[in-house]
KOLROLUM-372136 format. One record per atom (N, C-alpha, C): x, y, z. Coordinates in steps of 0.1 Angstrom, whole numbers, plus 5000, padded with zeros to 4 digits. Layout:
<pts>
XYZ...
</pts>
This chain:
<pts>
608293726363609393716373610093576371610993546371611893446371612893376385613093276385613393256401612493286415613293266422612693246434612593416439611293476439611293606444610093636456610493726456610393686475609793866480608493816489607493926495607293926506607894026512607794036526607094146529605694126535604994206541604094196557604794276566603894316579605194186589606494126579606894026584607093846581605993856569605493736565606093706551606393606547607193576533605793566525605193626517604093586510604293466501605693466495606193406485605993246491606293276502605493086510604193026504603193136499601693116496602093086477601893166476602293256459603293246454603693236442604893276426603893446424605293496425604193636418604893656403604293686393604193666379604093776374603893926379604094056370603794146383604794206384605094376395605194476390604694586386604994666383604894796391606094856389606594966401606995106393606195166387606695266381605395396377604395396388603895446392603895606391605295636404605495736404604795786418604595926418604496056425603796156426601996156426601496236420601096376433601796476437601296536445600096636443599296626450597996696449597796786462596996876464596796906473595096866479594996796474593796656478593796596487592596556499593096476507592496356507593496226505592796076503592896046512591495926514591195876528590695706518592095636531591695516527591595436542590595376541590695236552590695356560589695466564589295516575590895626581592095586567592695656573593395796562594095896568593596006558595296026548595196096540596296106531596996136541598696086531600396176539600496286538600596336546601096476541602796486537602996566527604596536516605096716515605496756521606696866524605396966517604596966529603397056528602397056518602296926509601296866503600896726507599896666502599096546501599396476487599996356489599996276476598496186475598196206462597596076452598295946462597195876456597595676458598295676449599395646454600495546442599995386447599995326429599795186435600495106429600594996434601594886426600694726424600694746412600194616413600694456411600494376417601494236414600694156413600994066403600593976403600593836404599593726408600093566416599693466410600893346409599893216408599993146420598993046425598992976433597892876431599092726437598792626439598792506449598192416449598492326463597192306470597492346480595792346491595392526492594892556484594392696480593692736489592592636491591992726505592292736520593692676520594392696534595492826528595792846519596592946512595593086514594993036510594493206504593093226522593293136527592993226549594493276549595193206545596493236550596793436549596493356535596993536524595993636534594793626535593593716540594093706554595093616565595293666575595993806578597093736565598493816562598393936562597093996551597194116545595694176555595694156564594294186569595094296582595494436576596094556584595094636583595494736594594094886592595594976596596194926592597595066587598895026582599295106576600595076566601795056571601994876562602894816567604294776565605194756568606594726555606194636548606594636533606594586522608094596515608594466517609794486514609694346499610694406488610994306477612194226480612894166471614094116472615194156468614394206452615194266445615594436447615094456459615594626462615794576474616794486487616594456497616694556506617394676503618094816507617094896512615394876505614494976509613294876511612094966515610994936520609894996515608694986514607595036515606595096521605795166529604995156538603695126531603195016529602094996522601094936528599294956520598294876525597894796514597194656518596794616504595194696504594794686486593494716481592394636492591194756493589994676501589994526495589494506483589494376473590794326473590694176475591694076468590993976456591494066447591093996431591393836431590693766430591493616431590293526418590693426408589593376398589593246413588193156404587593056414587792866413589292906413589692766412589892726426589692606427590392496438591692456442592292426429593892376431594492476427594292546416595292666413594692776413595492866411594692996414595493096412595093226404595493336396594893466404596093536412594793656416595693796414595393896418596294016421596194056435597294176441597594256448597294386439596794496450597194616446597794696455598894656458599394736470599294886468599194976478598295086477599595146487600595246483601795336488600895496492599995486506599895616506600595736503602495726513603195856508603795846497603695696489604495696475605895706472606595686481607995656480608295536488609495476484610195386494611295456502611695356512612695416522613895306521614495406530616395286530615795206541616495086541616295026554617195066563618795116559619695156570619095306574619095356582618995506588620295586586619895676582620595816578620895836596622295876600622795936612623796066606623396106613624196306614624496386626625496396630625796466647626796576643626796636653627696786657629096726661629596586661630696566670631896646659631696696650633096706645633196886643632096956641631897056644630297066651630397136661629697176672627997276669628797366661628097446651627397386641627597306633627297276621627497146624626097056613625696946613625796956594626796876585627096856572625496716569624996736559624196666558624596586540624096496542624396406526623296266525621896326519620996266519621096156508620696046503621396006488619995966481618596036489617395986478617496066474615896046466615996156459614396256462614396216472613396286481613596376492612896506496613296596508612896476519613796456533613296376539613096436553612296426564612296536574613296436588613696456595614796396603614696416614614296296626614096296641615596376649615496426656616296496664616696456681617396446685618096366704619196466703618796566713619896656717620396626732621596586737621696546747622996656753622596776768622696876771623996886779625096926782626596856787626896966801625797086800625797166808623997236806624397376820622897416819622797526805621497496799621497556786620197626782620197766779618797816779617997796767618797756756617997716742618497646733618097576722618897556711617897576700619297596689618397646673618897616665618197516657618597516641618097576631619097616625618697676609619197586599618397556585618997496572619497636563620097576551621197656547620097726537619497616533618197646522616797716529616697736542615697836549614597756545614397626545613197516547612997456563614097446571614397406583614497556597613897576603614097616614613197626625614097576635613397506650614197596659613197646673613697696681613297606697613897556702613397546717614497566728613397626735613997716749613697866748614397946749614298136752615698126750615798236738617198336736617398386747616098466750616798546762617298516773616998376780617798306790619498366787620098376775621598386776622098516787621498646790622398716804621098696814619998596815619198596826619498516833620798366828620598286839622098266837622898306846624698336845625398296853626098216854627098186866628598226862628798316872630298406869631198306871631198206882631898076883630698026895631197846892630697746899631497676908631897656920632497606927632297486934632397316928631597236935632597196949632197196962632297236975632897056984632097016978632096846975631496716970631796596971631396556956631296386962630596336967630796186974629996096968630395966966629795826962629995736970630495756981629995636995630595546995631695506983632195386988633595347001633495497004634195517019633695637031634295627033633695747045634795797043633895977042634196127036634696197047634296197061634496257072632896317072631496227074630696257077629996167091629896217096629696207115628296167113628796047127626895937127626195997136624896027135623796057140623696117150623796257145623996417153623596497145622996457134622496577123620596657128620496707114618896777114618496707108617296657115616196597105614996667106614296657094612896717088611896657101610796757103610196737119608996687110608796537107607696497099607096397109607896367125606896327137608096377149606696387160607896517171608896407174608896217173610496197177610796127167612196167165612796107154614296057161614495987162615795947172616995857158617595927160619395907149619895797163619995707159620595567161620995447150621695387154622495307150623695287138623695207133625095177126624695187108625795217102625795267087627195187081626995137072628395087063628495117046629495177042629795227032630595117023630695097008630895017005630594996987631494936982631694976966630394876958629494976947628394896944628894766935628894676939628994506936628094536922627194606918626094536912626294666897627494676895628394786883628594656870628294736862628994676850630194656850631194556843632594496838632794666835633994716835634694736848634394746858634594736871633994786885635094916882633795036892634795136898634595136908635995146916636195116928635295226933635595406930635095516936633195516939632695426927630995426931630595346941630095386947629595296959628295386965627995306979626795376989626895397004625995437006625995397022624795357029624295247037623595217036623495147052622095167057622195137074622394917074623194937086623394797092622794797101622494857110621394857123620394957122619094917128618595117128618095107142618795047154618495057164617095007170616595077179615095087189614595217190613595207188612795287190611195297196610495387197609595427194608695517186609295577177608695607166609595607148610095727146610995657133612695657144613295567139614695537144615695487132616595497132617795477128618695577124619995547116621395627113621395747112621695817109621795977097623395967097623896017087625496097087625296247083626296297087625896487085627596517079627296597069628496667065628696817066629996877074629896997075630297067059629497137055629697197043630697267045631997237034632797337033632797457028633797587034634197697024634597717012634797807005634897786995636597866994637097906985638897936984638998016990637698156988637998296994637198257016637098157020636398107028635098167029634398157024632798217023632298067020630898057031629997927024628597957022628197897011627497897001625897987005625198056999624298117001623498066991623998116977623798066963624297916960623497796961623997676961623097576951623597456947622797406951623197226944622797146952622897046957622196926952622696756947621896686937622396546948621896466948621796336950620996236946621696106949620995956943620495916954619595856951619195696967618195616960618395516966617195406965616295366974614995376975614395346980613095246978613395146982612295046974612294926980610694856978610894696990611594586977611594616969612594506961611494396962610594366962609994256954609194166965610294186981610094076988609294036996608893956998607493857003606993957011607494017022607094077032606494257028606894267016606994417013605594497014604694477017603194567018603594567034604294507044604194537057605294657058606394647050607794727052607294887052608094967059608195067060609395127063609495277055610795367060610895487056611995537056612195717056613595707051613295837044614795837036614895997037615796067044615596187037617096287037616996417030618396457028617696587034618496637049618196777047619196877050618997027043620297107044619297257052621097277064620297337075621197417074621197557084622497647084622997667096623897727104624797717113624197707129622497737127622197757138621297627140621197517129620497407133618697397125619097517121617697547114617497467099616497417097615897317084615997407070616997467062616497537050615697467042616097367038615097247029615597087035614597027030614496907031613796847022614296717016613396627008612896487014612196427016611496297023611096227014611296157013610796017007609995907019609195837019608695787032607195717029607495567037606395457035606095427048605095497054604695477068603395407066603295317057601995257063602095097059601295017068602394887071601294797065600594807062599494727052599594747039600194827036599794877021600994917013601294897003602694936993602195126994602395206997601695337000603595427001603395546994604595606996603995756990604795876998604895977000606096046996605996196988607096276988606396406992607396447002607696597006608396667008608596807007609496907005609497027019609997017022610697107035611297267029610597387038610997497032611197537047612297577053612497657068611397597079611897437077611097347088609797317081609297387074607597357073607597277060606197187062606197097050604997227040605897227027605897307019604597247005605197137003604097026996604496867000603796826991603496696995602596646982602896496978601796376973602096266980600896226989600796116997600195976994600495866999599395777001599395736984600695666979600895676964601595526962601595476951602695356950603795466934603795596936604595646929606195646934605895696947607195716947608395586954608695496944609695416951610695446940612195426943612795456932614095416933615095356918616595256924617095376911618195476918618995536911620095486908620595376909621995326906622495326889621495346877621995396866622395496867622695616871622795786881622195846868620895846859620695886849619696016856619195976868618496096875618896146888618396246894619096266903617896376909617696376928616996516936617796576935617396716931618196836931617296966938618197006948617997126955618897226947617997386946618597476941618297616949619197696955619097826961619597916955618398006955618898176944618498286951618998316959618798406967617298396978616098456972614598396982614298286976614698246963613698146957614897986960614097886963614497806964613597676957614397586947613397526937614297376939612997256940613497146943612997076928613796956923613396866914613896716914612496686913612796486913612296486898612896456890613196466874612696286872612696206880612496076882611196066883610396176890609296146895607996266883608696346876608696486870607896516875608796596889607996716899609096806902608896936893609797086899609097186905609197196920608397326926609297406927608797516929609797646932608897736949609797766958609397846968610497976974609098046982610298126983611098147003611898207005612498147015612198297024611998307038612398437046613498487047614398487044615798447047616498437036616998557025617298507013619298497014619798537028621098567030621198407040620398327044620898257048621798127044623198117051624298007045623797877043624197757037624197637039625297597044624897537058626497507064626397337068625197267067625197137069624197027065624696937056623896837052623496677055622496647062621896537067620996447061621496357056620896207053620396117060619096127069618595977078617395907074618195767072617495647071616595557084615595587081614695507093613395387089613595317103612795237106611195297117610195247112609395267127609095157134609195187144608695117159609294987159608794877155609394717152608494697140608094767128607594717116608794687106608694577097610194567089610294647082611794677083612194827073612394807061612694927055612294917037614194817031613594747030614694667019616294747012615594827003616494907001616595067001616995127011616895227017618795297018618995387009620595367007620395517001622195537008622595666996623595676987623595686974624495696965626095766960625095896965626095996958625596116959626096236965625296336970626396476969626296556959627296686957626796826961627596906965626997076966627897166960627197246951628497356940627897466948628297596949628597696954628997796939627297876941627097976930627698126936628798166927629398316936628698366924627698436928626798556913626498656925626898786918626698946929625298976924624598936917623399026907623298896902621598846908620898736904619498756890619498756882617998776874617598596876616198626881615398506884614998416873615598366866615398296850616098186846615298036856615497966854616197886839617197766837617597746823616497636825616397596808615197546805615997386805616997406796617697276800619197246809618997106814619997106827621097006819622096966829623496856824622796686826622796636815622196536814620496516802619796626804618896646798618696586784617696556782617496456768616496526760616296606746615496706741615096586731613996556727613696486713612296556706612696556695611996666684611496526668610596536660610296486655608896496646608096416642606896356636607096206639605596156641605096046640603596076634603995996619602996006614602396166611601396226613600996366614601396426628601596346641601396436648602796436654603296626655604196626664604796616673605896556678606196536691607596636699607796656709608696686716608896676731609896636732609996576746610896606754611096636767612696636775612096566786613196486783613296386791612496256796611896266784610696196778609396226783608896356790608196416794607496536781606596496779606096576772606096756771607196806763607296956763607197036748606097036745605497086733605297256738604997286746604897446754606097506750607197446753608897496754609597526736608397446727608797476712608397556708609397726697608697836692607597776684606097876684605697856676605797846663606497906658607197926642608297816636608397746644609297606648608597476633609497486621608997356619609597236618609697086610609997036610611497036608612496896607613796966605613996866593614096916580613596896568615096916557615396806553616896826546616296796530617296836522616496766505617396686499617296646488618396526481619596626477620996526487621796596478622696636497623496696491624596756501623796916506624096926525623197096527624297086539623497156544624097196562622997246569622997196582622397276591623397306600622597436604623497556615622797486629623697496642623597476653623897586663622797626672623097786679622697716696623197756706623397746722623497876728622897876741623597986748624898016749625498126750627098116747627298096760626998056774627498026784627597876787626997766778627197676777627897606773628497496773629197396765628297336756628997286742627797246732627497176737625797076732625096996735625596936724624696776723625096696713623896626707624396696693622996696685623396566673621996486674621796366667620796406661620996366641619696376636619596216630618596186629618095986624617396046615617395946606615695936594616095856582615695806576615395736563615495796551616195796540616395826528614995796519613895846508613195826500613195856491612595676482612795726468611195696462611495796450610495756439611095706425
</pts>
């Protein structure tokens, strides 16, 4: 080697220690269907085989203070799994390499002559830039242009723009095909039209009336007092929008048990004047002691409930920290007044929606009525007595108990209801919603898939494999419910060479 050449492994410049004096990288690619186990750990598997050890061997001189050099080297290379190994002279790619159990070194003092045997379990290098490939220019089809000269398999982020009962890729070459979700969702879960009814982010008042609403009967008094102020969120990224904002109590009055605000909105009709039977309804809030000194004493109630024309509870959701000693929080679900479920006596549930990345969502389909805190990943489904009854009004109340200090931040964000007109309901939930995050992959050997970073390996066909492109120009096909707007599919991965 000549000049200044330079070894970067796990992070570390080796070349700080060492001059290396002979590398040789031409090794190669030997697949076997053998399985090697080094350092306790077991061969790669390579587009349904197992490679041989590819090794590279290099070699060092080194001089100076040797034996502070070579602890150094034995810190350096002292991994129990495969690390980047990057040269100078390829700066473009990488390695995943381990060194040899042995470090060959002769037994001088001042200078010193030894080897590496860097040891390439999968035996190729990779790009350092990542390969990116999306649907934005056709919807259907994802054009692919790999430039190694290796098949390389490619992580997947499908991100959902409406409700969607599946997606599916096929490759052109029939090496690639993944299915997740149910075909058949496409005529089981249908909306003939959606009508959203109304749509508020609080930074004014909508024409919703102070504290005269329904609240969830979670103690026999609950007393709607005091004052509420609406108001644009300060705490927005460059640009501000004026339209986001909250609402959020200024007083919660006196009491004797929970006390403060509520606002109530009368749900409107819809064009043909009919209100909503088939609905269903999402909101933000925060609820949380924010950090401060007093917070294991704070307590409060937060809840959204929707009732119908006679005052009656259809659902309700609660959030709520009734105990004044302890950071302790509860969530429950209201079905026709009765508490339906519940997880109590928790430090799960506190929560600051102002990224609006999640959102509670109430849904009504005739008897079945299904709630989801996607924040919290909790979807129940129940069913209702009453499958004709309207939603005609929606109440938000924020409380304090007795004179214990109230919860810090206890606020509402943003709170909509669409109105489902369907004559003929099939009960078949969509698997994915508007917002939804699908991620599909490998690490290492084991599979992963996710929505919404919640583990959903159940929801992938079994016959489902990797999504596997080869050197060279292909396509993969992209398939959706046809009731959907496309989703937006991202594929990542690394180019490999031999």
């Amino acid at each position: 080697m000549s000049g200044k050449f330079k070894v970067i492994f796990d992070g570390h410049d080796l070349t700080e220690l060492f001059a290396v004096t002979s590398l040789i990288r031409d090794g190669g690619l030997n697949r076997t269907n053998t399985t090697i186990s080094r350092k306790n750990m077991s061969g790669v598997t390579w587009i349904g085989t197992e490679s041989t050890l590819s090794i590279i061997p290099m070699d060092f001189y080194m001089y100076g203070d040797i034996i502070y050099k070579r602890r150094k080297l034995s810190e350096y290379l002292s991994v129990n799994k495969p690390s980047k190994l990057v040269f100078n002279d390829e700066p473009d790619k990488y390695y995943l390499a381990i060194p040899s159990d042995k470090l060959d070194f002769d037994d001088e003092r001042i200078e010193a002559r030894g080897q590496i045997k860097w040891e390439i379990p999968d035996g190729v290098a990779y790009s350092v830039d990542e390969l990116n490939f999306d649907n934005t220019q056709n919807p259907n089809l994802i054009e692919i242009n790999n430039p190694g000269t290796e098949s390389i398999d490619l992580d997947l982020e499908a991100t959902f723009t409406t409700d969607c009962g599946f997606l599916g890729i096929q490759s052109d070459d029939g090496n690639t095909s993944a299915l997740f979700g149910s075909v058949e969702e496409v005529d089981g879960y249908h909306y003939d039209t959606t009508v959203k009814l109304f749509d508020d982010h609080f930074n004014q008042d909508r024409g919703w009336s102070l504290n005269n609403g329904i609240t969830p009967p979670v103690t026999a008094i609950r007393d709607q007092v005091g004052t509420v102020s609406y108001q644009v969120d300060p705490w927005q990224p460059e640009p501000i929008d004026p339209n986001e904002g909250y609402v959020k109590p200024t007083n919660y009055g006196t009491g004797t048990s929970w006390h403060g605000p509520s606002i109530t909105k009368n749900v409107p009709a819809d064009k043909n004047g009919e209100f909503p039977v088939n609905w269903k309804a999402e909101y933000r809030a925060d609820f949380n002691t924010d950090g401060k000194p007093e917070h294991s004493r704070q307590v409060g109630h937060n809840s959204v409930t929707f009732s119908d024309a006679n005052g009656n509870v259809i659902a309700a959701i609660v959030l709520e920290d009734n105990n004044p000693a302890k950071e302790r929080s509860d969530l429950v679900f209201y079905v026709e007044g009765k508490r339906v479920w519940h997880q109590m006596d928790t430090q799960n549930f506190y929560v600051n929606m102002r990224d609006g990345k999640y959102a509670f969502v109430v849904e009504k389909i005739g008897a079945q009525i299904t709630f989801r805190a996607a924040f919290f990943n909790v979807t129940k489904t129940f069913k209702l007595s009453n499958p004709d009854v309207a939603l005609r009004e929606v109440t938000w109340f924020a409380a304090a108990y007795k004179d214990y200090p109230p919860m810090t931040n206890n606020l509402l964000r943003a709170l909509n209801v669409r109105k489902h007109n369907v004559d003929n309901w099939q009960d078949i939930p969509n698997k994915f919603g508007s917002g939804d995050s699908l991620k599909y992959g490998a690490n290492g050997k084991n599979i992963y898939c996710t929505l919404n970073d919640f583990q959903w390996l159940q929801f992938r066909d079994p016959g489902s494999t990797l999504i596997t492109v080869p050197p060279g120009k292909s396509n993969l096909f992209i398939a959706f419910s046809d009731f959907s707007d496309p989703p937006l599919v991202k594929l990542v991965g690394r180019a490999a060479y031999v």
